[in-house]
ROVEX-184800 format. One record per residue (C-alpha): residue number from 0; residue in three letters; x, y, z. Coordinates in steps of 0.2 Angstrom, whole numbers, plus 5000, padded with zeros to 4 digits. Example, Ala and Ser with C-alpha at 12.3 -4.5 7.8 and 13.67 -1.06 7.14 Angstrom:
! ROVEX-184800
(node 0, "Ala", (5062, 4978, 5039))
(node 1, "Ser", (5068, 4995, 5036))
END
This chain:
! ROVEX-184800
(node 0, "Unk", (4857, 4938, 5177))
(node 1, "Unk", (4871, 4943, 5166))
(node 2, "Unk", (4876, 4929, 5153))
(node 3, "Unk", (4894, 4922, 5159))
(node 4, "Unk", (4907, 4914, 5149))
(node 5, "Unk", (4919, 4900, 5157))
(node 6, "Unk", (4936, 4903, 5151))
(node 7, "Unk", (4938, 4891, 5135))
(node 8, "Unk", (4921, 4899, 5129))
(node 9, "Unk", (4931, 4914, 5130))
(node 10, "Unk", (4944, 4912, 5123))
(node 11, "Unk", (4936, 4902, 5107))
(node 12, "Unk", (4927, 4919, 5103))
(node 13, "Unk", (4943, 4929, 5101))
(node 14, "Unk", (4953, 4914, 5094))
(node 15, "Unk", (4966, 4911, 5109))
(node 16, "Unk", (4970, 4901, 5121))
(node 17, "Unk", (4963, 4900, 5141))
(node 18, "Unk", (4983, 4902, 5145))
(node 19, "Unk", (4981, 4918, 5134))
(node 20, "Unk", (4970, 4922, 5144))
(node 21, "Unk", (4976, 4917, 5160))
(node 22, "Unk", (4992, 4927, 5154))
(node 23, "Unk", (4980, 4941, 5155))
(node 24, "Unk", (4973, 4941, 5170))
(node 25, "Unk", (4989, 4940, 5178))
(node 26, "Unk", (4997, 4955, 5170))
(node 27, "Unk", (4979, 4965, 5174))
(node 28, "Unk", (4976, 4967, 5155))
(node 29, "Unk", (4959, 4960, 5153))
(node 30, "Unk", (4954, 4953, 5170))
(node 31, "Unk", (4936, 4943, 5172))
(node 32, "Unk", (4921, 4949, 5179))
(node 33, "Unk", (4920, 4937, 5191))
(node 34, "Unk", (4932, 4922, 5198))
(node 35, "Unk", (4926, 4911, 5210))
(node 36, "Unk", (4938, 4911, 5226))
(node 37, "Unk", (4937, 4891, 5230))
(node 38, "Unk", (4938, 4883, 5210))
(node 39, "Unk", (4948, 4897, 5204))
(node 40, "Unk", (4937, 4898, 5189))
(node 41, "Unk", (4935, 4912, 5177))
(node 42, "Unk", (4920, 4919, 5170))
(node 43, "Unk", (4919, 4931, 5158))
(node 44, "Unk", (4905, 4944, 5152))
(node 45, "Unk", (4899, 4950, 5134))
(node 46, "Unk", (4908, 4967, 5140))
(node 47, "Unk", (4925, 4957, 5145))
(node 48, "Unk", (4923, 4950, 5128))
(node 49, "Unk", (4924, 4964, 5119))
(node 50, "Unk", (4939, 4971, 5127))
(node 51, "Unk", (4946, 4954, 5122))
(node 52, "Unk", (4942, 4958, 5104))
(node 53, "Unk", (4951, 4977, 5107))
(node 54, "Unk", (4966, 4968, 5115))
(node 55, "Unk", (4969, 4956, 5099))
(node 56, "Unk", (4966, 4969, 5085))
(node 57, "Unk", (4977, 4981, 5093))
(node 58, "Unk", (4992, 4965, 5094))
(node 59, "Unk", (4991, 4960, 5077))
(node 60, "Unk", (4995, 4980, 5074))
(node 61, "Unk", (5012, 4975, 5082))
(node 62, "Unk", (5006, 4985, 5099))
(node 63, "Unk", (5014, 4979, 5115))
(node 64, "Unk", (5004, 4973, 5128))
(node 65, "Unk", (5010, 4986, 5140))
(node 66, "Unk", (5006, 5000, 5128))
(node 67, "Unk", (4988, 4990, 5126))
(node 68, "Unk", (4987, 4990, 5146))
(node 69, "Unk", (4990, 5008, 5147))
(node 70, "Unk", (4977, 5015, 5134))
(node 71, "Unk", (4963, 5004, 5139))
(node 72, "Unk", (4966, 5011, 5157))
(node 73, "Unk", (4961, 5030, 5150))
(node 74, "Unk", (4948, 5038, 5160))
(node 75, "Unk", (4948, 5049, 5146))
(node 76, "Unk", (4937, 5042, 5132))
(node 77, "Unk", (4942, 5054, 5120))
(node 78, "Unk", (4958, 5047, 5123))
(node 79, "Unk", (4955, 5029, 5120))
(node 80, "Unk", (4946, 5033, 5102))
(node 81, "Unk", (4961, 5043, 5097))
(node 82, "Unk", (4973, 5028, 5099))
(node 83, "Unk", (4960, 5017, 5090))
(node 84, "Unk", (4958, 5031, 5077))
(node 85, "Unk", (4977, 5030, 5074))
(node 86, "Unk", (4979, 5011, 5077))
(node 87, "Unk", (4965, 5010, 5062))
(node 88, "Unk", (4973, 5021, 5050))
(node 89, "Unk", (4989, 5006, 5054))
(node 90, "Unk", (4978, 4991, 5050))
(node 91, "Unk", (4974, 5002, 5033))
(node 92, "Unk", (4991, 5004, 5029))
(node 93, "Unk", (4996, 4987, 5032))
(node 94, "Unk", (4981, 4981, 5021))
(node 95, "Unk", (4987, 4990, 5007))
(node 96, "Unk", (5006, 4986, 5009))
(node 97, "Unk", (4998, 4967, 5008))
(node 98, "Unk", (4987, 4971, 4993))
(node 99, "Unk", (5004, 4977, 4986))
(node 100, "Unk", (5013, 4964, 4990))
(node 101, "Unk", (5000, 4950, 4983))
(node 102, "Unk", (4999, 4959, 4967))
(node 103, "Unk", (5018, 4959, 4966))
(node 104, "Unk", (5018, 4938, 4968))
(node 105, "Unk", (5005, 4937, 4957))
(node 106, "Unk", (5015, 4948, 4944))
(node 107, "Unk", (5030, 4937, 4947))
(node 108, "Unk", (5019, 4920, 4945))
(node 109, "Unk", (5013, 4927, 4928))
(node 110, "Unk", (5031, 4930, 4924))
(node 111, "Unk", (5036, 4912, 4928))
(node 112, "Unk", (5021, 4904, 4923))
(node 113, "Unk", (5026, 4912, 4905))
(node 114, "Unk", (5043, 4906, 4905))
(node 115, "Unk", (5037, 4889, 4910))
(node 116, "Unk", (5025, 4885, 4895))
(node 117, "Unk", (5037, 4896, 4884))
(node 118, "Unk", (5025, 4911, 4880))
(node 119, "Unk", (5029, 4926, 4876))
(node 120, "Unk", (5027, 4942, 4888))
(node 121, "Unk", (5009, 4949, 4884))
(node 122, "Unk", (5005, 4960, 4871))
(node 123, "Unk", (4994, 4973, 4872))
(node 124, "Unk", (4987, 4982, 4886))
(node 125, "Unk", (4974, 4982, 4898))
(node 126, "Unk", (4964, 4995, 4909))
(node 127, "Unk", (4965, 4993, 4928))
(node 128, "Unk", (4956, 5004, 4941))
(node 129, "Unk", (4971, 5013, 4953))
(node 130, "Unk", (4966, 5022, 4969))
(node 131, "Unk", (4972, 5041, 4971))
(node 132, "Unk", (4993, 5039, 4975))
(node 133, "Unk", (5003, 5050, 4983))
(node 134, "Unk", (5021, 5054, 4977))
(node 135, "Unk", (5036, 5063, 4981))
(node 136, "Unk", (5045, 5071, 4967))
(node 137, "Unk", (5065, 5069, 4965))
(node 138, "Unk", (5074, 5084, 4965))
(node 139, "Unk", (5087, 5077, 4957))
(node 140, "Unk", (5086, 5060, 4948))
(node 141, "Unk", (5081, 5061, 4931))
(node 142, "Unk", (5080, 5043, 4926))
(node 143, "Unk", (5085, 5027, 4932))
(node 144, "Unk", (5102, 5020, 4931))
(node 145, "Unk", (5110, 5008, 4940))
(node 146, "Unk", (5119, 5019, 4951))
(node 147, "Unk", (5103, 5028, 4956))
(node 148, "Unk", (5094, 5013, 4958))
(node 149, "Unk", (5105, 5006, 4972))
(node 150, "Unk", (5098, 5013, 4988))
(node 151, "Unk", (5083, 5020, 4977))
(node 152, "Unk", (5071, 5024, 4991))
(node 153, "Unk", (5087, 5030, 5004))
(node 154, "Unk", (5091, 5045, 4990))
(node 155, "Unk", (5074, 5050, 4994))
(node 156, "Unk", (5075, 5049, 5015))
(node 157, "Unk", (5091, 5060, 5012))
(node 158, "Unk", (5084, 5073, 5001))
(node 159, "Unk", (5070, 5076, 5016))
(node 160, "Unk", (5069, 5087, 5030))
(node 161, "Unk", (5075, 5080, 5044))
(node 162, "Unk", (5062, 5081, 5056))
(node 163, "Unk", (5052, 5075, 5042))
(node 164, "Unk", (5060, 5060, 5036))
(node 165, "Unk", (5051, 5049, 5050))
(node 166, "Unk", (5035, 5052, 5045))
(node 167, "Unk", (5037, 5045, 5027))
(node 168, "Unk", (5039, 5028, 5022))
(node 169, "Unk", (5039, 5023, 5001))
(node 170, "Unk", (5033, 5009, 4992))
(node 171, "Unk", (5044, 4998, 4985))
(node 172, "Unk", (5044, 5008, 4968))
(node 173, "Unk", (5055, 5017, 4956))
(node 174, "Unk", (5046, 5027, 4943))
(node 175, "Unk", (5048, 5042, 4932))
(node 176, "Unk", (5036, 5057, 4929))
(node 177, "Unk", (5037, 5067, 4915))
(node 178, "Unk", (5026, 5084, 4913))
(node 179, "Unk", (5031, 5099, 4907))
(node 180, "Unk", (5044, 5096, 4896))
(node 181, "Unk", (5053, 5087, 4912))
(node 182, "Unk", (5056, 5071, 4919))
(node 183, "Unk", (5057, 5067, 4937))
(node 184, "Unk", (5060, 5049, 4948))
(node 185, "Unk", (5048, 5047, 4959))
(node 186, "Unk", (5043, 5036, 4976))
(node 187, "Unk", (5026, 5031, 4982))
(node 188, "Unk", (5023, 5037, 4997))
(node 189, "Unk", (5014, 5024, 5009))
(node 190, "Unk", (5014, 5039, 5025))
(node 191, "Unk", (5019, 5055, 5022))
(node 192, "Unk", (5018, 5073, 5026))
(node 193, "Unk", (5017, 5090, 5017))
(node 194, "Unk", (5032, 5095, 5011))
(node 195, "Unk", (5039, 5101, 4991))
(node 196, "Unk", (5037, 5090, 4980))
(node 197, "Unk", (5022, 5081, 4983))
(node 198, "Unk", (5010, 5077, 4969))
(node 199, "Unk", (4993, 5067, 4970))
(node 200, "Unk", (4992, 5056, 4954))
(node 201, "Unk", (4969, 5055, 4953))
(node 202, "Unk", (4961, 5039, 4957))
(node 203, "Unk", (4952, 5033, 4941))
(node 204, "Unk", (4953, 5021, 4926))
(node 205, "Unk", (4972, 5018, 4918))
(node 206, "Unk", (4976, 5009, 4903))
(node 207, "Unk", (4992, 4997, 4908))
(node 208, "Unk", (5004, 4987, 4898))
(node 209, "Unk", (5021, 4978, 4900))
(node 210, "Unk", (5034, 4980, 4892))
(node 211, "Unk", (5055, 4975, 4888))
(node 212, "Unk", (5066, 4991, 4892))
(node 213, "Unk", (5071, 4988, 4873))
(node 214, "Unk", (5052, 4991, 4867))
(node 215, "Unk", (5049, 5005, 4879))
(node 216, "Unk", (5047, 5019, 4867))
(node 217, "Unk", (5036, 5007, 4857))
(node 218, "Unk", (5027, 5002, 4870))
(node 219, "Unk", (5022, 5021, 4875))
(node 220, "Unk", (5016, 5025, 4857))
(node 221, "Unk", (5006, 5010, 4857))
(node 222, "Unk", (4998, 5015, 4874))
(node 223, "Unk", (4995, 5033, 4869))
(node 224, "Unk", (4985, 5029, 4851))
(node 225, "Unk", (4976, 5015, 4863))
(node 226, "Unk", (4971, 5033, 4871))
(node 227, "Unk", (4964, 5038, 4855))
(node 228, "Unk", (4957, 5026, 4847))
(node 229, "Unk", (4954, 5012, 4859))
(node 230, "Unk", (4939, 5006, 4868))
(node 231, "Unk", (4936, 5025, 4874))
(node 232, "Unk", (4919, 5034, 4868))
(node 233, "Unk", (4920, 5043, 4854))
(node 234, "Unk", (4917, 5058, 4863))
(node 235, "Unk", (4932, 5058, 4874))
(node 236, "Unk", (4945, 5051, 4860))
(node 237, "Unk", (4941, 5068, 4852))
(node 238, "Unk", (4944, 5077, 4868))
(node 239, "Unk", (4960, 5069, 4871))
(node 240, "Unk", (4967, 5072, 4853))
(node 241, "Unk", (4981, 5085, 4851))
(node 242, "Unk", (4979, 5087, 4869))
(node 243, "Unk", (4997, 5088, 4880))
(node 244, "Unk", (4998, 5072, 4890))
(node 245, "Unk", (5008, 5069, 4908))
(node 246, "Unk", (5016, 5052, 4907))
(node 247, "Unk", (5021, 5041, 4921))
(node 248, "Unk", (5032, 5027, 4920))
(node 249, "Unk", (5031, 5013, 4937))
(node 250, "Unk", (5046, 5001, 4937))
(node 251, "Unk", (5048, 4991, 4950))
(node 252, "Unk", (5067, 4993, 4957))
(node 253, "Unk", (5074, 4973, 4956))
(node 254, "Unk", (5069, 4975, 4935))
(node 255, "Unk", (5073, 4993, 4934))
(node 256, "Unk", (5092, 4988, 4938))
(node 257, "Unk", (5091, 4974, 4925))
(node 258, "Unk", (5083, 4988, 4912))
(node 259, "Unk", (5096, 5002, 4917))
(node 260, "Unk", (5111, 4986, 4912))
(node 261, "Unk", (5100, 4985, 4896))
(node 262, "Unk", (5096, 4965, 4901))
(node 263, "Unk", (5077, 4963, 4897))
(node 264, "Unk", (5066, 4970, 4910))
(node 265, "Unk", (5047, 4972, 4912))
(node 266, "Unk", (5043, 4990, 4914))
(node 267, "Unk", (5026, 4997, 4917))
(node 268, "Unk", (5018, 5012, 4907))
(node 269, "Unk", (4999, 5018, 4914))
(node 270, "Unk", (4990, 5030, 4904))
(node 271, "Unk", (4976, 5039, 4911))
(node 272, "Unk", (4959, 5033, 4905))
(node 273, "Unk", (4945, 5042, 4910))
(node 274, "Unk", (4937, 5058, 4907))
(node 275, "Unk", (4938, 5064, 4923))
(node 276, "Unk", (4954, 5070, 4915))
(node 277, "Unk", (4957, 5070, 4897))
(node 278, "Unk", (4971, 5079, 4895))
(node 279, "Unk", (4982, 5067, 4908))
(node 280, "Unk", (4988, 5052, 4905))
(node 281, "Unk", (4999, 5042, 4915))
END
Protein backbone atom coordinates (compact mmCIF):
# COMPACT_ATOMS: atom_id res chain seq x y z
CA UNK A 1 0.00 0.00 0.00
CA UNK A 2 1.01 3.57 -0.84
CA UNK A 3 2.55 5.50 2.00
CA UNK A 4 0.01 8.32 3.14
CA UNK A 5 0.60 11.58 4.82
CA UNK A 6 -2.06 13.23 7.30
CA UNK A 7 -2.37 16.76 6.63
CA UNK A 8 0.20 18.33 9.28
CA UNK A 9 2.92 15.73 8.02
CA UNK A 10 2.27 17.36 4.84
CA UNK A 11 2.40 20.29 5.31
CA UNK A 12 5.80 20.23 7.61
CA UNK A 13 7.57 18.90 4.50
CA UNK A 14 6.89 21.78 2.38
CA UNK A 15 7.04 24.31 5.40
CA UNK A 16 3.34 25.51 5.55
CA UNK A 17 0.52 25.27 7.31
CA UNK A 18 -2.49 22.41 7.22
CA UNK A 19 -4.84 25.77 6.44
CA UNK A 20 -2.38 26.34 3.47
CA UNK A 21 -3.27 23.42 2.60
CA UNK A 22 -6.64 23.28 3.25
CA UNK A 23 -6.73 26.69 1.10
CA UNK A 24 -5.52 24.40 -1.53
CA UNK A 25 -7.70 21.86 -1.63
CA UNK A 26 -10.60 24.30 -1.83
CA UNK A 27 -9.33 26.26 -4.76
CA UNK A 28 -8.41 22.64 -6.62
CA UNK A 29 -4.70 23.55 -6.70
CA UNK A 30 -3.21 20.63 -4.99
CA UNK A 31 -6.07 18.37 -3.82
CA UNK A 32 -5.25 15.02 -1.68
CA UNK A 33 -5.26 11.66 -3.02
CA UNK A 34 -7.63 10.43 -0.70
CA UNK A 35 -10.08 12.15 1.91
CA UNK A 36 -12.07 10.30 3.95
CA UNK A 37 -15.88 11.12 3.57
CA UNK A 38 -17.01 10.63 7.44
CA UNK A 39 -13.63 12.55 9.31
CA UNK A 40 -13.14 14.79 6.53
CA UNK A 41 -9.44 13.84 6.92
CA UNK A 42 -6.79 14.36 4.29
CA UNK A 43 -4.08 12.15 3.19
CA UNK A 44 -1.52 12.92 1.16
CA UNK A 45 0.93 10.74 -1.32
CA UNK A 46 4.79 11.17 -2.05
CA UNK A 47 3.37 12.26 -5.50
CA UNK A 48 0.96 15.02 -3.92
CA UNK A 49 3.93 16.06 -2.22
CA UNK A 50 5.88 16.91 -4.84
CA UNK A 51 3.51 18.98 -6.47
CA UNK A 52 3.42 20.74 -3.14
CA UNK A 53 7.16 21.42 -3.46
CA UNK A 54 6.30 22.80 -7.48
CA UNK A 55 3.36 24.90 -5.89
CA UNK A 56 5.87 26.67 -3.17
CA UNK A 57 8.89 27.20 -5.46
CA UNK A 58 6.76 28.67 -8.28
CA UNK A 59 5.10 31.41 -5.26
CA UNK A 60 8.35 32.47 -3.85
CA UNK A 61 8.90 33.49 -7.76
CA UNK A 62 5.96 35.91 -7.13
CA UNK A 63 3.56 33.52 -9.34
CA UNK A 64 -0.18 33.74 -8.73
CA UNK A 65 -1.80 30.79 -7.50
CA UNK A 66 -4.24 30.89 -10.56
CA UNK A 67 -1.44 31.17 -12.99
CA UNK A 68 0.11 28.10 -10.73
CA UNK A 69 -3.39 26.28 -11.16
CA UNK A 70 -3.41 26.81 -14.73
CA UNK A 71 0.12 25.35 -15.69
CA UNK A 72 0.05 22.47 -13.43
CA UNK A 73 -3.26 21.51 -15.19
CA UNK A 74 -1.25 20.99 -18.97
CA UNK A 75 -1.93 17.88 -20.44
CA UNK A 76 1.04 18.92 -22.44
CA UNK A 77 4.16 17.95 -20.67
CA UNK A 78 6.27 19.90 -22.89
CA UNK A 79 4.36 22.69 -21.80
CA UNK A 80 4.75 22.29 -18.06
CA UNK A 81 8.85 22.10 -18.41
CA UNK A 82 8.76 25.29 -20.50
CA UNK A 83 7.11 27.30 -17.58
CA UNK A 84 9.54 25.58 -15.16
CA UNK A 85 12.39 26.26 -17.53
CA UNK A 86 11.40 30.03 -17.61
CA UNK A 87 10.38 30.15 -13.80
CA UNK A 88 14.05 28.74 -13.29
CA UNK A 89 15.87 31.17 -15.22
CA UNK A 90 13.62 33.91 -12.56
CA UNK A 91 14.89 32.26 -9.45
CA UNK A 92 18.43 32.83 -11.28
CA UNK A 93 17.97 36.18 -11.73
CA UNK A 94 16.65 37.03 -8.40
CA UNK A 95 19.72 34.98 -6.83
CA UNK A 96 21.91 37.28 -8.50
CA UNK A 97 20.02 40.62 -7.82
CA UNK A 98 20.43 39.30 -3.96
CA UNK A 99 24.04 38.44 -4.37
CA UNK A 100 24.11 42.10 -5.60
CA UNK A 101 22.45 43.30 -3.24
CA UNK A 102 24.57 41.61 -0.14
CA UNK A 103 27.69 42.72 -1.55
CA UNK A 104 26.33 46.31 -1.79
CA UNK A 105 25.52 46.15 2.26
CA UNK A 106 28.60 44.63 2.93
CA UNK A 107 30.46 47.41 0.89
CA UNK A 108 28.45 50.02 2.77
CA UNK A 109 29.22 48.24 6.37
CA UNK A 110 33.03 48.34 5.46
CA UNK A 111 32.40 52.01 4.64
CA UNK A 112 30.85 52.55 8.12
CA UNK A 113 32.75 50.33 9.87
CA UNK A 114 35.96 52.61 8.61
CA UNK A 115 34.43 55.69 9.59
CA UNK A 116 33.56 54.37 12.92
CA UNK A 117 37.16 53.24 14.17
CA UNK A 118 38.49 56.35 12.16
CA UNK A 119 40.45 54.32 9.34
CA UNK A 120 41.27 55.56 6.37
CA UNK A 121 39.52 54.01 2.93
CA UNK A 122 41.87 51.19 1.98
CA UNK A 123 44.74 51.28 -0.09
CA UNK A 124 45.73 49.20 -2.58
CA UNK A 125 43.93 46.89 -4.44
CA UNK A 126 42.77 43.41 -4.54
CA UNK A 127 41.82 40.68 -7.31
CA UNK A 128 38.12 39.42 -7.28
CA UNK A 129 36.80 36.70 -9.49
CA UNK A 130 33.60 38.42 -11.67
CA UNK A 131 31.36 36.39 -13.86
CA UNK A 132 30.89 37.27 -17.63
CA UNK A 133 28.37 40.75 -17.67
CA UNK A 134 26.52 42.06 -20.07
CA UNK A 135 26.29 45.75 -20.99
CA UNK A 136 24.52 48.07 -22.97
CA UNK A 137 26.62 50.82 -24.35
CA UNK A 138 25.26 54.75 -24.23
CA UNK A 139 24.93 56.37 -27.25
CA UNK A 140 25.24 59.47 -25.80
CA UNK A 141 26.57 60.00 -22.17
CA UNK A 142 30.09 60.24 -22.02
CA UNK A 143 30.70 60.68 -18.30
CA UNK A 144 28.82 60.97 -15.28
CA UNK A 145 27.61 64.31 -14.18
CA UNK A 146 25.00 65.19 -11.94
CA UNK A 147 22.55 65.78 -14.56
CA UNK A 148 22.96 62.54 -16.26
CA UNK A 149 23.07 60.71 -13.28
CA UNK A 150 19.49 61.65 -12.17
CA UNK A 151 17.23 59.16 -13.76
CA UNK A 152 20.65 57.23 -14.84
CA UNK A 153 19.09 53.85 -15.74
CA UNK A 154 15.69 55.80 -17.37
CA UNK A 155 18.20 57.68 -20.06
CA UNK A 156 18.92 54.09 -20.95
CA UNK A 157 15.09 52.60 -21.32
CA UNK A 158 14.62 55.77 -23.60
CA UNK A 159 17.40 55.34 -25.77
CA UNK A 160 15.76 51.50 -26.65
CA UNK A 161 13.51 50.36 -29.11
CA UNK A 162 10.32 50.27 -27.90
CA UNK A 163 9.23 47.07 -28.26
CA UNK A 164 12.38 46.12 -26.69
CA UNK A 165 12.42 48.26 -23.66
CA UNK A 166 10.48 45.43 -21.59
CA UNK A 167 12.71 42.95 -21.95
CA UNK A 168 15.70 44.69 -20.24
CA UNK A 169 16.05 45.53 -16.88
CA UNK A 170 19.79 47.14 -15.45
CA UNK A 171 21.53 46.79 -12.43
CA UNK A 172 21.78 49.55 -10.24
CA UNK A 173 24.99 50.77 -11.80
CA UNK A 174 26.56 53.67 -13.55
CA UNK A 175 29.84 52.99 -15.23
CA UNK A 176 32.18 54.23 -17.85
CA UNK A 177 33.91 52.16 -20.73
CA UNK A 178 36.58 53.56 -22.41
CA UNK A 179 38.14 51.59 -25.77
CA UNK A 180 39.24 52.89 -28.59
CA UNK A 181 40.22 56.28 -27.91
CA UNK A 182 36.43 56.59 -26.52
CA UNK A 183 34.39 56.66 -23.60
CA UNK A 184 31.12 55.49 -23.18
CA UNK A 185 28.40 55.19 -19.70
CA UNK A 186 27.18 52.07 -19.44
CA UNK A 187 24.34 49.87 -17.52
CA UNK A 188 24.44 46.34 -16.43
CA UNK A 189 22.12 44.48 -17.99
CA UNK A 190 20.20 41.93 -15.59
CA UNK A 191 17.64 40.70 -18.79
CA UNK A 192 18.19 41.87 -21.97
CA UNK A 193 17.88 41.22 -25.68
CA UNK A 194 20.04 41.73 -28.90
CA UNK A 195 20.12 44.91 -29.94
CA UNK A 196 23.27 47.80 -30.68
CA UNK A 197 25.21 48.36 -28.32
CA UNK A 198 25.59 45.37 -26.36
CA UNK A 199 29.14 44.20 -25.27
CA UNK A 200 30.01 41.01 -23.08
CA UNK A 201 32.78 42.12 -20.56
CA UNK A 202 34.75 38.09 -20.08
CA UNK A 203 34.24 36.35 -16.93
CA UNK A 204 37.78 35.93 -15.38
CA UNK A 205 40.18 37.26 -12.72
CA UNK A 206 40.06 41.47 -12.05
CA UNK A 207 42.31 43.39 -10.01
CA UNK A 208 39.89 46.04 -7.87
CA UNK A 209 40.56 49.01 -5.82
CA UNK A 210 38.65 52.06 -4.36
CA UNK A 211 39.21 54.96 -4.74
CA UNK A 212 38.11 59.11 -3.87
CA UNK A 213 36.92 60.93 -7.28
CA UNK A 214 39.88 63.35 -6.40
CA UNK A 215 42.55 60.33 -6.59
CA UNK A 216 40.89 58.63 -9.51
CA UNK A 217 43.57 59.26 -12.09
CA UNK A 218 46.07 58.00 -9.38
CA UNK A 219 44.14 55.36 -8.50
CA UNK A 220 44.09 54.10 -12.38
CA UNK A 221 47.89 54.33 -12.84
CA UNK A 222 48.35 52.55 -9.71
CA UNK A 223 46.05 49.63 -10.92
CA UNK A 224 47.60 49.52 -14.32
CA UNK A 225 51.62 49.11 -13.01
CA UNK A 226 49.73 46.44 -10.54
CA UNK A 227 48.99 44.90 -14.12
CA UNK A 228 52.62 44.86 -14.76
CA UNK A 229 54.40 44.21 -12.06
CA UNK A 230 52.12 42.81 -9.56
CA UNK A 231 51.44 39.37 -8.37
CA UNK A 232 51.08 38.20 -12.17
CA UNK A 233 53.65 35.52 -13.69
CA UNK A 234 56.33 36.89 -15.29
CA UNK A 235 55.23 35.61 -18.39
CA UNK A 236 52.08 37.45 -18.81
CA UNK A 237 53.59 40.92 -17.22
CA UNK A 238 55.68 40.94 -20.38
CA UNK A 239 52.79 40.13 -22.55
CA UNK A 240 50.72 42.92 -21.08
CA UNK A 241 53.50 45.51 -21.47
CA UNK A 242 53.18 48.25 -24.23
CA UNK A 243 50.08 46.39 -24.90
CA UNK A 244 46.67 48.94 -25.55
CA UNK A 245 44.36 48.35 -22.54
CA UNK A 246 40.26 48.73 -22.39
CA UNK A 247 39.42 50.26 -19.04
CA UNK A 248 36.23 50.07 -17.20
CA UNK A 249 35.11 52.27 -14.56
CA UNK A 250 31.92 50.92 -12.19
CA UNK A 251 30.46 53.49 -9.93
CA UNK A 252 27.65 52.86 -8.13
CA UNK A 253 25.00 55.89 -8.99
CA UNK A 254 24.23 57.24 -5.06
CA UNK A 255 28.46 58.05 -4.90
CA UNK A 256 28.61 58.80 -8.57
CA UNK A 257 26.43 61.93 -7.88
CA UNK A 258 28.56 62.89 -4.85
CA UNK A 259 31.72 62.43 -7.19
CA UNK A 260 30.13 64.31 -10.18
CA UNK A 261 29.59 67.55 -7.04
CA UNK A 262 33.27 66.84 -6.56
CA UNK A 263 32.37 65.76 -2.58
CA UNK A 264 34.50 62.43 -1.83
CA UNK A 265 33.13 59.43 -3.46
CA UNK A 266 34.30 55.82 -3.68
CA UNK A 267 34.60 54.77 -7.14
CA UNK A 268 35.45 51.54 -8.44
CA UNK A 269 38.31 50.86 -11.26
CA UNK A 270 38.59 46.76 -12.22
CA UNK A 271 41.50 45.82 -14.34
CA UNK A 272 41.58 42.62 -16.24
CA UNK A 273 43.82 40.07 -14.67
CA UNK A 274 44.14 37.12 -16.41
CA UNK A 275 45.70 35.70 -19.45
CA UNK A 276 42.84 34.62 -21.00
CA UNK A 277 43.08 38.21 -22.08
CA UNK A 278 46.29 40.16 -21.87
CA UNK A 279 45.62 42.99 -23.78
CA UNK A 280 42.10 43.94 -21.74
CA UNK A 281 42.05 45.28 -18.82
CA UNK A 282 38.94 46.56 -17.01
Amino acid sequence: MEERFFIGEAAKAVNTTPETLRHYDRIGLVKPSEKDEWTHYRYYTKQDIVRLHTVRALQQMDLPLRQIKEVLAYDDLEKIIAFLSAAEKRADEKIAALQRGKAKIQAAKRDYEGKLHGRPAAAGYRISEYPARVILLSDTLTAPTLDNLWNYLGRFYSELPEPLRDRFQFEDLAGVYTGGGRSRMFAVCVRYAETDGLLTLPAGRYLCAESTEEARAETENQLLLAAVRGPLSAGYASALRGQPCTAVRGVRRSTAAAAASRSPARAGLRTRATAASPTRCM
